[in-house]
C-alpha positions as CSV (number, residue, x, y, z in Angstrom):
1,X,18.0,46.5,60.0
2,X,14.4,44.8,60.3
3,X,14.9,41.6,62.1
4,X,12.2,38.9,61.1
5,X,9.5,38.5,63.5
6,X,8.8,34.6,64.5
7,X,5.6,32.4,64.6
8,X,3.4,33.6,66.9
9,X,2.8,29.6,68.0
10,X,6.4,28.8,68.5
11,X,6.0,31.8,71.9
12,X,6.2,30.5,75.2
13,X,3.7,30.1,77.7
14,X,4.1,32.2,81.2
15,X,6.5,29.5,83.0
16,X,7.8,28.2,80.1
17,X,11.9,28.9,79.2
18,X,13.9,27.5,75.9
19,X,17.3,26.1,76.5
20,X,19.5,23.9,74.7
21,X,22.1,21.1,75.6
22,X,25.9,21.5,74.7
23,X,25.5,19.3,71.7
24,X,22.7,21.4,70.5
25,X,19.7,19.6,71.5
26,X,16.4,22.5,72.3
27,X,14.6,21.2,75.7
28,X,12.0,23.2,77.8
29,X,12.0,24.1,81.5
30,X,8.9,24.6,83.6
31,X,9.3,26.7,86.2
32,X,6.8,25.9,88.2
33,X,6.5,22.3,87.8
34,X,10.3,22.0,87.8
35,X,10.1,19.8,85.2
36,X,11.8,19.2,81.4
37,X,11.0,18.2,77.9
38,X,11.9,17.4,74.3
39,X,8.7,18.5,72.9
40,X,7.9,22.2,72.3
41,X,4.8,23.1,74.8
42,X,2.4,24.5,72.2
43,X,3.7,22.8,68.6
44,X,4.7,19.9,70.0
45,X,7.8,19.4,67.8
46,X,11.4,19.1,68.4
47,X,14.2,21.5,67.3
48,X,17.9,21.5,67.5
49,X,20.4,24.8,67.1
50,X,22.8,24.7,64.1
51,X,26.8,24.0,64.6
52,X,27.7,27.7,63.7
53,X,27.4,31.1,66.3
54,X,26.4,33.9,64.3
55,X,28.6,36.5,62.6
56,X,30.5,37.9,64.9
57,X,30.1,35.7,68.0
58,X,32.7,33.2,69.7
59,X,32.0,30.5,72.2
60,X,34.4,30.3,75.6
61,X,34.6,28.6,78.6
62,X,35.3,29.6,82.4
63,X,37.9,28.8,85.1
64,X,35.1,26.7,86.4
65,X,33.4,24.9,83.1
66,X,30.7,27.0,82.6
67,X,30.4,28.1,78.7
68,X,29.3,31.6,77.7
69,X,29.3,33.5,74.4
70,X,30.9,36.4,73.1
71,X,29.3,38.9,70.8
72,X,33.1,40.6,69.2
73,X,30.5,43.1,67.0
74,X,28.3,44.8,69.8
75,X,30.9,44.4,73.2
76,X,28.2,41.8,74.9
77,X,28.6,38.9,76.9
78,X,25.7,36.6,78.1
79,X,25.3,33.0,78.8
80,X,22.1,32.2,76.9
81,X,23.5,30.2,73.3
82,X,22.6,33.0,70.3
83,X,21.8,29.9,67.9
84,X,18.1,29.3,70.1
85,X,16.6,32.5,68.2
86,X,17.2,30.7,64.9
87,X,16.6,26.8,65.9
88,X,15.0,25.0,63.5
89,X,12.2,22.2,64.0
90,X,13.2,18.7,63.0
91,X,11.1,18.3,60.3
92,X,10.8,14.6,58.3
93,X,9.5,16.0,55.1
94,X,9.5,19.3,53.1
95,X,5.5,19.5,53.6
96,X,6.5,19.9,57.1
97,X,8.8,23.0,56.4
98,X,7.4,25.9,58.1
99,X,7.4,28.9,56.3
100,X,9.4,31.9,57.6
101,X,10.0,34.1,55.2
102,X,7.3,35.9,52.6
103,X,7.9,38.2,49.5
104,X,8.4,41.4,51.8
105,X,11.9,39.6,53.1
106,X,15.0,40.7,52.1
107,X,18.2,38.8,51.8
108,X,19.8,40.2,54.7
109,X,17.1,39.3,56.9
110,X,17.2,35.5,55.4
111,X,20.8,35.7,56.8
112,X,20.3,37.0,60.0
113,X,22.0,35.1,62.5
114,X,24.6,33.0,60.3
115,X,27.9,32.8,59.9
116,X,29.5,32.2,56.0
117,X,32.9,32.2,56.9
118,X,34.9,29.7,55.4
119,X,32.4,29.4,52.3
120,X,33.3,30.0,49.0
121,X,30.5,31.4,46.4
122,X,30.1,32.2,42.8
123,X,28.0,34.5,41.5
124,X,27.2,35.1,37.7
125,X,26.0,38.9,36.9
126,X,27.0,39.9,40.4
127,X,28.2,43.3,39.7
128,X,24.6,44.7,39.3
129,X,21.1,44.1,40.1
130,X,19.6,40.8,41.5
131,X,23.1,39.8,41.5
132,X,24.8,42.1,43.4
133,X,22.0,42.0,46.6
134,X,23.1,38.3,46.4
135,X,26.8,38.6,46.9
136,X,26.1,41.8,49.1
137,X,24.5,39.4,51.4
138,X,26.7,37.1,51.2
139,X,29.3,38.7,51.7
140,X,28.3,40.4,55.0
141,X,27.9,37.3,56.5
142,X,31.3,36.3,56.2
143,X,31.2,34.5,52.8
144,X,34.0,34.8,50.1
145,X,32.3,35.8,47.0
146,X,33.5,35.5,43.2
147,X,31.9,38.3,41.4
148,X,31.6,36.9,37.8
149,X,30.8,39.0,35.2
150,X,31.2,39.7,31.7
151,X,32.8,43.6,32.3
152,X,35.8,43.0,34.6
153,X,36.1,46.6,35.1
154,X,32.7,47.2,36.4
155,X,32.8,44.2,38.5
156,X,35.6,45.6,40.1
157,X,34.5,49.0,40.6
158,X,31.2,47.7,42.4
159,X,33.4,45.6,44.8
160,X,35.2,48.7,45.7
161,X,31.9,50.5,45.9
162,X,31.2,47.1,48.0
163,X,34.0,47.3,50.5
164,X,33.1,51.2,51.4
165,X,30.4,49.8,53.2
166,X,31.7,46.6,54.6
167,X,35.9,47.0,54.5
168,X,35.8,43.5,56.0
169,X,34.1,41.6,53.1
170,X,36.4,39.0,51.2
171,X,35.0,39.5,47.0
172,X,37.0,38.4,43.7
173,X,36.2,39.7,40.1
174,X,36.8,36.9,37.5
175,X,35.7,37.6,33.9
176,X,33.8,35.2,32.2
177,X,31.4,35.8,29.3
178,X,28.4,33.5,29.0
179,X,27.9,34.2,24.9
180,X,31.0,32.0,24.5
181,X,31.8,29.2,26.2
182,X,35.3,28.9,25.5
183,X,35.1,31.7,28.4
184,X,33.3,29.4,30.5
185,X,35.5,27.1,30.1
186,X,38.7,29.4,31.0
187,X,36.4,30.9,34.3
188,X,36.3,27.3,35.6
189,X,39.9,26.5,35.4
190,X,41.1,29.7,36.7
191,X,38.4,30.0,39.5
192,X,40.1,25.5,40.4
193,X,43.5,26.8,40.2
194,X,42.5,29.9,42.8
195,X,39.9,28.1,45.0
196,X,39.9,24.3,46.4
197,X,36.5,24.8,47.2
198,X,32.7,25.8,45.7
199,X,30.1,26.0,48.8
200,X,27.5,28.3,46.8
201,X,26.9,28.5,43.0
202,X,24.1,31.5,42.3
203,X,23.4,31.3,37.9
204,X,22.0,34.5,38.4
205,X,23.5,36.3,34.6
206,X,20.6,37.1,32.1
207,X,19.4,38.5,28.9
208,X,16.2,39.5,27.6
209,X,14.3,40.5,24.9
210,X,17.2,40.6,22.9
211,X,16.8,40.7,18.7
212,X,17.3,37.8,17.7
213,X,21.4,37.5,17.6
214,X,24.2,34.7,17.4
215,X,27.3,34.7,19.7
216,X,30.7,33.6,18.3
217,X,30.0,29.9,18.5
218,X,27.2,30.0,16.5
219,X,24.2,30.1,18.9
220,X,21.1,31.7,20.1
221,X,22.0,34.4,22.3
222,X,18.9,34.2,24.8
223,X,19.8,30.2,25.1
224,X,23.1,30.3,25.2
225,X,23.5,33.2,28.0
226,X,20.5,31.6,29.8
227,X,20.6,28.4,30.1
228,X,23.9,26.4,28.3
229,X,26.9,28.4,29.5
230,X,25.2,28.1,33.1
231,X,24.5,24.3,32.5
232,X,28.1,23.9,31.2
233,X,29.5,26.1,34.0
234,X,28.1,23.5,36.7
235,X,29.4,20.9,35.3
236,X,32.7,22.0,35.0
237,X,32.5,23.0,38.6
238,X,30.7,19.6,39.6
239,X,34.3,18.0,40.9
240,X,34.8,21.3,43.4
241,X,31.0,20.9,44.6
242,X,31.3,17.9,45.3
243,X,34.7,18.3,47.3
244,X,32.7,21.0,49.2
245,X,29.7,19.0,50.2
246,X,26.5,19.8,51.3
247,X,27.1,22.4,48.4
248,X,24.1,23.9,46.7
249,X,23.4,25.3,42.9
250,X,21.0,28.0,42.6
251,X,18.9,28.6,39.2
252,X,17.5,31.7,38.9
253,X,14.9,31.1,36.5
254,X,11.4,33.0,37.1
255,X,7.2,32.0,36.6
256,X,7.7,33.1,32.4
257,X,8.5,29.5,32.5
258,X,5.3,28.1,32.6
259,X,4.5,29.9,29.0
260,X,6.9,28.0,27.5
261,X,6.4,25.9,24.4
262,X,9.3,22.8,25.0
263,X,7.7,19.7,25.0
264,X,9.0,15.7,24.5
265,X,7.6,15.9,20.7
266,X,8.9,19.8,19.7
267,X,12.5,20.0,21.6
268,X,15.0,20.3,19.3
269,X,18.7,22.1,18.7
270,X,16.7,24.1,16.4
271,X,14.0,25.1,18.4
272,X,16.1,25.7,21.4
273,X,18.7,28.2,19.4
274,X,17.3,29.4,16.3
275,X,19.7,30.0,13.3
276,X,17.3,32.5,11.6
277,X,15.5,35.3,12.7
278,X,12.2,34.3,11.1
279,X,11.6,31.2,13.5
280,X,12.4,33.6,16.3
281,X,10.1,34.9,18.9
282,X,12.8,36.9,21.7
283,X,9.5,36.7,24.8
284,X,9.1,32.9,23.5
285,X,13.6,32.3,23.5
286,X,13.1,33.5,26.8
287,X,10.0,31.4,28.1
288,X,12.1,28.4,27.1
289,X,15.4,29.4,28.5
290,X,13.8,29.4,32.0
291,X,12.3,26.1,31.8
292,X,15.5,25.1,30.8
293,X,16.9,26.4,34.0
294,X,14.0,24.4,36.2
295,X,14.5,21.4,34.1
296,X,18.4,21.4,34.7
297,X,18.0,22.4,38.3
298,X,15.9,19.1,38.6
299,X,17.6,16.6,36.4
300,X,20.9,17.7,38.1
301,X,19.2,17.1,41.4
302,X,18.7,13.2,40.3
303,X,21.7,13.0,38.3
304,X,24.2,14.4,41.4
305,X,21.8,14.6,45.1
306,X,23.1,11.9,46.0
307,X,26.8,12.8,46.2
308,X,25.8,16.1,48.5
309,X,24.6,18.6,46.0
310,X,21.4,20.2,46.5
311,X,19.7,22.0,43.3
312,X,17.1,24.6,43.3
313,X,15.2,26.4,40.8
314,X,13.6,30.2,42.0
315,X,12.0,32.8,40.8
316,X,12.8,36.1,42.3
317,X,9.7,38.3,41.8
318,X,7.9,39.4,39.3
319,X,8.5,42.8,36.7
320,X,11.9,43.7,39.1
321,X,13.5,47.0,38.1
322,X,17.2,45.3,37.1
323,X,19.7,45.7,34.6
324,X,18.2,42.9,32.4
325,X,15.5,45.4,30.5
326,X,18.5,47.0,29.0
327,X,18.0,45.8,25.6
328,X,14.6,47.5,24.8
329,X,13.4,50.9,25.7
330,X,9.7,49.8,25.9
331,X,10.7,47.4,28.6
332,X,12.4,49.9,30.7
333,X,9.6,52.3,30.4
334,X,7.0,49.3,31.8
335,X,9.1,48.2,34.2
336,X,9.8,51.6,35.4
337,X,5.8,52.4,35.5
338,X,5.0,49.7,37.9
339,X,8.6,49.6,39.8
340,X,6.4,51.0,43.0
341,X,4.5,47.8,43.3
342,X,7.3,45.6,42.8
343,X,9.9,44.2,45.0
344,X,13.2,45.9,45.8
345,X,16.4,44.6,44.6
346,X,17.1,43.0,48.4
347,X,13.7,41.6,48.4
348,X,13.9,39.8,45.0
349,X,17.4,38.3,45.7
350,X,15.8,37.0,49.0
351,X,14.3,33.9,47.6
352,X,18.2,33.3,45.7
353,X,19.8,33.7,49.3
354,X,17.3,31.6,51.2
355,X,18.1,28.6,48.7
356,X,22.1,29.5,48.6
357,X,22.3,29.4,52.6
358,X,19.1,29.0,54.5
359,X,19.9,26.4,57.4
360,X,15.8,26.0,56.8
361,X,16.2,24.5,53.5
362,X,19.2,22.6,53.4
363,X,18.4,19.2,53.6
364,X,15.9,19.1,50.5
365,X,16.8,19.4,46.7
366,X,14.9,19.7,44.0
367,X,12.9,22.3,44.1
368,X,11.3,25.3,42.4
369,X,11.4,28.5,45.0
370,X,9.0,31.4,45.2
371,X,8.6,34.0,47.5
372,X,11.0,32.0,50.0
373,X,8.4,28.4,49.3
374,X,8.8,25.7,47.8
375,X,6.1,25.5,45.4
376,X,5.0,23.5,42.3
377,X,6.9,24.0,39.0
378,X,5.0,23.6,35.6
379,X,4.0,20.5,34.4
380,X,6.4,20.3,31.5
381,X,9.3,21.2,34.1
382,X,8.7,18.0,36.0
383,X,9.0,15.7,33.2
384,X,11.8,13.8,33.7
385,X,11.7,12.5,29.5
386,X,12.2,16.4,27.9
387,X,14.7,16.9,30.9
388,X,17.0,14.1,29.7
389,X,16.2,14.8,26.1
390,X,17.7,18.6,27.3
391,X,20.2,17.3,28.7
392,X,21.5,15.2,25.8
393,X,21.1,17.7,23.3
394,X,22.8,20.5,25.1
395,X,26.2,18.0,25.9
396,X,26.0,17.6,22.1
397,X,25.7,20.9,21.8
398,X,28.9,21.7,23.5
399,X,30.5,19.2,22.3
400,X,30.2,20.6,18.7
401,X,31.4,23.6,19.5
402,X,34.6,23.1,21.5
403,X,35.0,19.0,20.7
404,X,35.4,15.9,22.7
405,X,37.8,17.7,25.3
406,X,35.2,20.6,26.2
407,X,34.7,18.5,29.7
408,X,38.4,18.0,30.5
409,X,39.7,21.2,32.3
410,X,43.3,21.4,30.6
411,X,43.6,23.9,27.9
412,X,42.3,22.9,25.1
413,X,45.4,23.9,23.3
414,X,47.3,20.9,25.8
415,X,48.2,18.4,23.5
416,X,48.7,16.1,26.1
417,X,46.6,12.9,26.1
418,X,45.5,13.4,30.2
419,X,42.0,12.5,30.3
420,X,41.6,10.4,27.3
421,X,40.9,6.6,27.4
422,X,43.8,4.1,25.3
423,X,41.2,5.0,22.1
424,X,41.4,8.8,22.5
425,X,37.9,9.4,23.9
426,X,37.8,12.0,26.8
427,X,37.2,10.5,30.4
428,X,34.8,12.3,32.4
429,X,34.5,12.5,36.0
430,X,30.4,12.9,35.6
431,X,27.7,11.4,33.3
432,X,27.6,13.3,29.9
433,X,25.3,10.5,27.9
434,X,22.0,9.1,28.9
435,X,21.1,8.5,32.3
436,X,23.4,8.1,34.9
């Protein structure tokens, strides 16, 4: 495995040594002045090792005090703390995030040098493409991984495939099918009754350039797959991520949605999920569903970042060979005709893992990710007017559909009155009207 190279400016000098305090603390020895410092000799900036060891590594202490580290995979000892080759600068602002990562990066190497264990992550559409590469890396850093897909059987069956290479790895299958949100809905309160905790939430699951289709309750495919059944799925979930705090919700969305036609005067139940086929445009459904996902990732951000949650939008590359060209042969042909100057399925879930679990990244929400950088959205995605506006009309939309109890996790079939106020209106743990 290709290990990332770092900055050229953050090498030392001849003389120079990095060395960190127990508490984590990076300071610099000159050897020939015999002399210390905060201050990195050539950026001038300070940096500070995460809490965790990497995979694989244990901390231990002498007869006589001294501490040295224990790499369990490769049989090494040495006395020099693992964490200094991945210690981060302490940075006020995301415009002083140094970029170390680029679209040739894979998710493994994102990961190199952390330690998931003890995380719990869901995955939507992990038993294939983009999907899988995300809970693959994941998973071999120690991260229990809930595989949730549509086909059960297949999810399984790439788990096992899974294991073969990494018997260690902890995965789940859980069926859940986005076109209905009933299934949502049942996912969330069988994934709470199995797991007390959500670290890692990848929306990955995706259609396009599907015919224009309904799904049993009654909406536009494309929307519905894309964009409500993932924004319904969060919320569900919100209670968990916030128990598992700093947790972090990851929107695969991609750069089609800067094509999109949404604005504050057009958006519209209608628009959003067509009922006929003659209003329907499947490249234009598709546009809008991903602005939906960067207008979500965003509003969320404001709505929950300040309970611990951290929200990101990415896009993963651009004409990736992955199961989502299924639906037309003319879009397997093109994507198979320029496949050689695209990424690779571990590059393009690179920018997904770097937002999931990046120590780099974790302190800022918010965002819109490309290539492993934050970068600026579309203009219609940062208004904060057609993100509420989305926001009301797609809790009315689920609300139509499974009623005034689609937020309350019993079974809708519970006749009990849990959750309801002394006038019968549900009670919900999270804003579902206005602004919060």
């Amino acid at each position: 495995m290709e290990i990332p190279e770092t900055d050229s400016e953050d090498e030392m000098a001849p003389g120079w040594e990095e060395r960190c305090t127990a508490d984590g603390l990076v300071f610099y020895a000159h050897h020939s002045s015999r002399t210390t410092q905060w201050h990195h000799p050539r950026t001038n900036k300070r940096k500070r090792v995460t809490g965790e060891l990497p995979f694989g590594w244990e901390r231990q202490i002498t007869e006589e005090g001294k501490v040295f580290f224990v790499d369990h995979i490769n049989h090494k000892t040495t006395y020099t703390d693992p964490r200094l080759a991945f210690a981060v600068e302490e940075s006020k602002s995301l415009r002083d995030l140094r970029q170390r990562f680029d679209c040739s990066t894979t998710g493994i190497q994102v990961l190199h040098g952390r330690d998931l264990t003890g995380q719990v992550a869901i995955v939507t559409g992990a038993n294939c493409g983009i999907g899988y590469e995300t809970a693959r890396s994941l998973a071999y850093h120690g991260c229990t991984v809930v595989f949730a897909c549509r086909d059960l059987r297949k999810a399984e069956e790439t788990i096992a495939h899974l294991k073969k290479q990494r018997p260690s790895s902890s995965c789940h299958a859980f069926q859940v099918d986005l076109s209905s949100l009933t299934s949502v809905r049942m996912f969330a309160h069988t994934f709470s009754v199995r797991f007390d905790r959500c670290d890692i939430l990848v929306l990955n699951a995706g259609v396009f350039g599907l015919p224009h289709t309904l799904t049993e309750d009654g909406l536009e495919t494309t929307f519905q797959v894309n964009h409500l059944s993932h924004f319904y799925l969060t919320l569900l979930l919100q209670p968990l991520l916030v128990r598992s705090v700093p947790s972090r919700v990851v929107f695969v969305s991609c750069e089609a949605h800067r094509f999109s036609a949404l604005d504050t005067e057009n958006i519209s139940e209608e628009l959003l999920s067509p009922s006929h086929k003659s209003t329907f445009t499947s490249i234009m459904a598709y546009c809008n569903s991903k602005l939906c996902n960067v207008l979500t990732a965003l509003e969320m951000q404001r709505r929950f970042g300040e309970q611990g949650i951290n929200f990101y939008a990415v896009h993963p590359g651009n004409a990736v060979s992955t199961y989502l060209t299924r639906h037309w042969w003319v879009y397997r042909l093109l994507f198979a005709l320029i496949r050689p100057f695209t990424k690779s399925l571990q590059q393009a879930c690179a920018t997904c893992v770097y937002c999931a679990a990046s120590v780099d990244i974790s302190r800022y929400g918010g965002i819109y990710v490309n290539n492993c950088v934050p970068c600026l959205p579309s203009q219609a995605s940062l208004n904060s007017v057609l993100s509420n506006r989305l926001w009301v009309i797609s809790l009315s939309m689920i609300e139509h559909v499974l009623g005034r109890r689609a937020f309350n996790m019993q079974p809708l079939s519970d006749s009990s009155e849990q959750g309801l106020n002394s006038e019968g209106e549900q009670i919900s743990s999270f804003p579902v009207n206005g602004v919060s």
